[in-house]
Structure formats: C-alpha cells, structure tokens
MMTF fields as JSON, N, C-alpha, C and O atoms, coordinates in Angstrom:
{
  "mmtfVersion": "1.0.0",
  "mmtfProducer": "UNKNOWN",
  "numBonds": 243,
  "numAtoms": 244,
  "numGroups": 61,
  "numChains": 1,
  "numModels": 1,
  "chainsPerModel": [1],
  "groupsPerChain": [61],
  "chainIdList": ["A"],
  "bondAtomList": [4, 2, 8, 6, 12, 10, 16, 14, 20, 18, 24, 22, 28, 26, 32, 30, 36, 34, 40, 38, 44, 42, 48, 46, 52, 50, 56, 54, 60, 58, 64, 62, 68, 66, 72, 70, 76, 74, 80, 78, 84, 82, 88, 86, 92, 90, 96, 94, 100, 98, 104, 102, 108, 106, 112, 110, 116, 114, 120, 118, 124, 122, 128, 126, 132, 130, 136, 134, 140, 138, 144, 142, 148, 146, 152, 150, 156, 154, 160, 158, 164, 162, 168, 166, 172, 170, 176, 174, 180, 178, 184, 182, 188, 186, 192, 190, 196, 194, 200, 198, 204, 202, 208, 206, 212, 210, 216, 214, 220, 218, 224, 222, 228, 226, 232, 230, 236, 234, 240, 238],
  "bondOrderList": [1, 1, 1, 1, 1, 1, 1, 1, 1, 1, 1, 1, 1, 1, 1, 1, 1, 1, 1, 1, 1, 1, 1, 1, 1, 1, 1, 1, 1, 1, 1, 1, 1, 1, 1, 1, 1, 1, 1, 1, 1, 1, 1, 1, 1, 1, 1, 1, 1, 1, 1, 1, 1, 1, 1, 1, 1, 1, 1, 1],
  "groupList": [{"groupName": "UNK", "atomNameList": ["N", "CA", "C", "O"], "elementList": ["N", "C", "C", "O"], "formalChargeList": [0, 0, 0, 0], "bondAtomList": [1, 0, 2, 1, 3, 2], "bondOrderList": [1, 1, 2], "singleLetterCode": "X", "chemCompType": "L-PEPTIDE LINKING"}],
  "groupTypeList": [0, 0, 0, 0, 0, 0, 0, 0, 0, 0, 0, 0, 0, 0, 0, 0, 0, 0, 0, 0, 0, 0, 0, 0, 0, 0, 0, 0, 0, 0, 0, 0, 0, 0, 0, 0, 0, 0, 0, 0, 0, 0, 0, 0, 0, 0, 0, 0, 0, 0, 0, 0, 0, 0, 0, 0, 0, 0, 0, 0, 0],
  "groupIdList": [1, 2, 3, 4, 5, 6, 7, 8, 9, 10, 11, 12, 13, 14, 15, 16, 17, 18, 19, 20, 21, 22, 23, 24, 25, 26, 27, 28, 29, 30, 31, 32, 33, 34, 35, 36, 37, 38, 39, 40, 41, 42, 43, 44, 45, 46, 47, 48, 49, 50, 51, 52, 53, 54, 55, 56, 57, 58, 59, 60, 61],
  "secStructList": [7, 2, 2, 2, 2, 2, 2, 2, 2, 2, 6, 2, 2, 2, 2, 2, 2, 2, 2, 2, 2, 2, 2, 2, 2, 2, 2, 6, 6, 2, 2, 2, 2, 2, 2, 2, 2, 2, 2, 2, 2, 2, 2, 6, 6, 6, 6, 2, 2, 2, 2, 2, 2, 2, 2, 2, 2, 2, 2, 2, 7],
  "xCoordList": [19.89, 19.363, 19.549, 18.636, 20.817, 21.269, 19.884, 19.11, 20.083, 19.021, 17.821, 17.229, 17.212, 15.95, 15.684, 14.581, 16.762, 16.515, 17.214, 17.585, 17.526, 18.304, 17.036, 16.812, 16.431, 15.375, 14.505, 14.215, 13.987, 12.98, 13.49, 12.726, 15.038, 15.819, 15.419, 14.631, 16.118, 16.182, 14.946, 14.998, 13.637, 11.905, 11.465, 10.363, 12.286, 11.502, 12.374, 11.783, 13.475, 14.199, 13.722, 14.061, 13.254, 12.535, 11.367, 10.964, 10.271, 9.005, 9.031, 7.945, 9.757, 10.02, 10.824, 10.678, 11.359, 11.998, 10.534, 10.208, 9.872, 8.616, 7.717, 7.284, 7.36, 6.62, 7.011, 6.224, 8.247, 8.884, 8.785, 8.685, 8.841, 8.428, 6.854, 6.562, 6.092, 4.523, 4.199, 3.362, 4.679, 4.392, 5.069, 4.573, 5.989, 6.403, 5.677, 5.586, 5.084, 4.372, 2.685, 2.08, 2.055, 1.362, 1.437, 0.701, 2.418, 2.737, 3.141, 2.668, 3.582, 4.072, 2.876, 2.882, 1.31, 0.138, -0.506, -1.662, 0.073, -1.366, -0.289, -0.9, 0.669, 1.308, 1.285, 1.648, 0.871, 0.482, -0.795, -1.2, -1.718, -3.256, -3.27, -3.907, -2.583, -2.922, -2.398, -3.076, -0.888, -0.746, -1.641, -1.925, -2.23, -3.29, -4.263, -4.525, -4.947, -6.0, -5.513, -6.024, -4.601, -4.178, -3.724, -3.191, -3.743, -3.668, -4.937, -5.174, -5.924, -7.324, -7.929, -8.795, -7.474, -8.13, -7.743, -8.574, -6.237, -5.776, -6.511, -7.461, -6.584, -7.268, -8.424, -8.959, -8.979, -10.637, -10.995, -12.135, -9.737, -9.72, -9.568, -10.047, -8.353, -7.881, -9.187, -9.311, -9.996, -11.174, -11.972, -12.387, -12.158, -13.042, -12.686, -13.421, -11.55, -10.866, -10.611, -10.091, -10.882, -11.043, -12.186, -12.293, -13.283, -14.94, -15.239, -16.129, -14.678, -15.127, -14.801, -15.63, -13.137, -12.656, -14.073, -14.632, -14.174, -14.724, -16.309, -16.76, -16.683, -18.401, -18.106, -18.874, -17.159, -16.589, -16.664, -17.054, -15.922, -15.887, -17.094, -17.377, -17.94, -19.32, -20.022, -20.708, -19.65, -20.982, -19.987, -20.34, -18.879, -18.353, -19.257, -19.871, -19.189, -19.015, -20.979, -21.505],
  "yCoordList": [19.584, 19.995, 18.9, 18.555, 18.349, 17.395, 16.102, 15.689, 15.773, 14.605, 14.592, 13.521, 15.838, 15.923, 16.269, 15.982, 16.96, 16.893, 15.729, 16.021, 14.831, 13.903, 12.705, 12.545, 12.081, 11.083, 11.624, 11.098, 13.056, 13.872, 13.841, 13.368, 14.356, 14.303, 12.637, 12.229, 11.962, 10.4, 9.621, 8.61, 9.791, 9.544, 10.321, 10.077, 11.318, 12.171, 11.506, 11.26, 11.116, 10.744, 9.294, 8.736, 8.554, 6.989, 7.024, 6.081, 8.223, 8.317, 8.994, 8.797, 9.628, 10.274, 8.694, 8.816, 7.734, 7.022, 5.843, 5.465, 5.419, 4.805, 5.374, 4.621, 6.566, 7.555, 7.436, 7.698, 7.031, 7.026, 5.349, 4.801, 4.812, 3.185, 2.79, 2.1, 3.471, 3.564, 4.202, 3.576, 5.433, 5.396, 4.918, 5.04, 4.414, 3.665, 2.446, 1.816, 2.014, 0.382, 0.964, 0.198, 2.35, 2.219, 2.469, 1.875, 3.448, 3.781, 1.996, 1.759, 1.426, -0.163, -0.764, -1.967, -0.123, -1.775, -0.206, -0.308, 0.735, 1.702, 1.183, 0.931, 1.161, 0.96, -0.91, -1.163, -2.084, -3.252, -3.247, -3.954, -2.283, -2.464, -1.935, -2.544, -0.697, -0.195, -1.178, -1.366, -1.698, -2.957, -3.92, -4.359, -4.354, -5.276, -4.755, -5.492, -3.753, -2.994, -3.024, -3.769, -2.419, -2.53, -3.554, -3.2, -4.683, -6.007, -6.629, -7.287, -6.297, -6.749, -6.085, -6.666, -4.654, -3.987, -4.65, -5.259, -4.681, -4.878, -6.326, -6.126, -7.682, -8.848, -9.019, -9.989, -7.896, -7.766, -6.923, -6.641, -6.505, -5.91, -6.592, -6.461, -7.546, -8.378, -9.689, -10.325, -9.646, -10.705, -10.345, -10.963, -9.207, -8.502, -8.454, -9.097, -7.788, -7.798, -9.504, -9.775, -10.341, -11.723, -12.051, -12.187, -12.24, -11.758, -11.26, -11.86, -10.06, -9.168, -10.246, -10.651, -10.797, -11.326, -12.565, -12.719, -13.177, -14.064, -13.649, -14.207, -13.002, -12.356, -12.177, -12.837, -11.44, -10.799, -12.506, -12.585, -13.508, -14.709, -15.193, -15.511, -15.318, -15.779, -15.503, -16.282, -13.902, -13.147, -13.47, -13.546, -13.61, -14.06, -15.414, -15.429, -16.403, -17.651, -17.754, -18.823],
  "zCoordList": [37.128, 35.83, 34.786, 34.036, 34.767, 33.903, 33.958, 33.094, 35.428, 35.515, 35.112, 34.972, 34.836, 34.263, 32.785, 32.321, 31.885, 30.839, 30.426, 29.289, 30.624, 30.135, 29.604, 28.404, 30.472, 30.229, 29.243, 28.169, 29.829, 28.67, 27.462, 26.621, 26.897, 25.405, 25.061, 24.208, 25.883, 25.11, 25.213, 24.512, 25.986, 25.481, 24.326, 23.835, 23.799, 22.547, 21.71, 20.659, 21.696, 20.541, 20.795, 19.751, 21.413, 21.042, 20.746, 20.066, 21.173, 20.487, 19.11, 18.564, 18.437, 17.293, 16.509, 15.293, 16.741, 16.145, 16.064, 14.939, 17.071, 17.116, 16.165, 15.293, 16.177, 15.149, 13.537, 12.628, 13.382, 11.696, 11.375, 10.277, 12.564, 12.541, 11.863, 10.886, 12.741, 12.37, 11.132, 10.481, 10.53, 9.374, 8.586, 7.466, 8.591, 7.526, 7.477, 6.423, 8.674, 8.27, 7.614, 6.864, 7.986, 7.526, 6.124, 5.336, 5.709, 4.211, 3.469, 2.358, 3.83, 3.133, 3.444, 3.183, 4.158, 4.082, 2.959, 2.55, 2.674, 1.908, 0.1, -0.939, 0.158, -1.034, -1.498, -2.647, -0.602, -0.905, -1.272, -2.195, -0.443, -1.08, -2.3, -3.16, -2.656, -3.646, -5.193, -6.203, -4.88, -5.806, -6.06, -7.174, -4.697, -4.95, -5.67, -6.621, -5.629, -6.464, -7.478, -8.315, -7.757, -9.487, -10.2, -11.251, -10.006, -10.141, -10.464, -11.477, -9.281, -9.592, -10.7, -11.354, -11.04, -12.207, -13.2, -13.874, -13.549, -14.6, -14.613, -15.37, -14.181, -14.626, -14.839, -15.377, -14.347, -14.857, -15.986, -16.356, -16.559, -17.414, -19.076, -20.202, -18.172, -18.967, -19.527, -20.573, -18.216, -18.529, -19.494, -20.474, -19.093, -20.175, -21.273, -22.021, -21.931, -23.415, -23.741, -24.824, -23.048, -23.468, -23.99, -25.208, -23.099, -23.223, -24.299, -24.902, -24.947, -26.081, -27.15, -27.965, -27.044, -28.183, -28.824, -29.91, -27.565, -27.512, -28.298, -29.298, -27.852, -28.358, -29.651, -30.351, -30.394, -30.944, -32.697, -33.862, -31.525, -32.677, -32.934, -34.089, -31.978, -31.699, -32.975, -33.637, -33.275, -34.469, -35.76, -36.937, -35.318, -36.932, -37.498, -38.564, -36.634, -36.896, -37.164, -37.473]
}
C-alpha cells in the first residue's frame, strides 16, 4: 500500500509546486507588460501636453 501511494503523494506535491511556478511567471510577464503600457501612455501623454504647449506659443507669437 505504502509503495503506491507514496510516488502518487510526492508527483502531486511537485506538479502543484510546478503549477505555483507557472503562474507566478505568467503573473510577473502580465504585471511587466502592463508597466510597459503605462509608461508608453504616460510619454505620449507627456508628448502631447508638450505639443499643446508648443501650438499654444505658436498663436501667441
């Protein structure tokens, strides 16, 4: 009895430890893209509120 639940216990406890491996790498590439996205917003944002300034001197002058 021993011999057979034994391998079965310790393959579920290395596929359950493999399983917390995998999402954690996919949760750390979904939380880098999403930095990257908000990075790209914010500088195109930032381009823009430059842009304006800029248009902005254009009609003064």
């Amino acid at each position: 009895m021993f011999n057979i639940v034994m391998p079965i216990f310790v393959s579920c406890i290395l596929v359950a430890i493999l399983a917390v491996g995998v999402a954690f790498a996919f949760f750390r590439a979904y939380t880098l893209a999403k930095e990257r996205e908000t990075e790209e917003f914010e500088k195109r944002l930032f381009m823009r509120e430059r842009h304006i300034k800029r248009v902005k001197e254009m009609e003064r002058k």
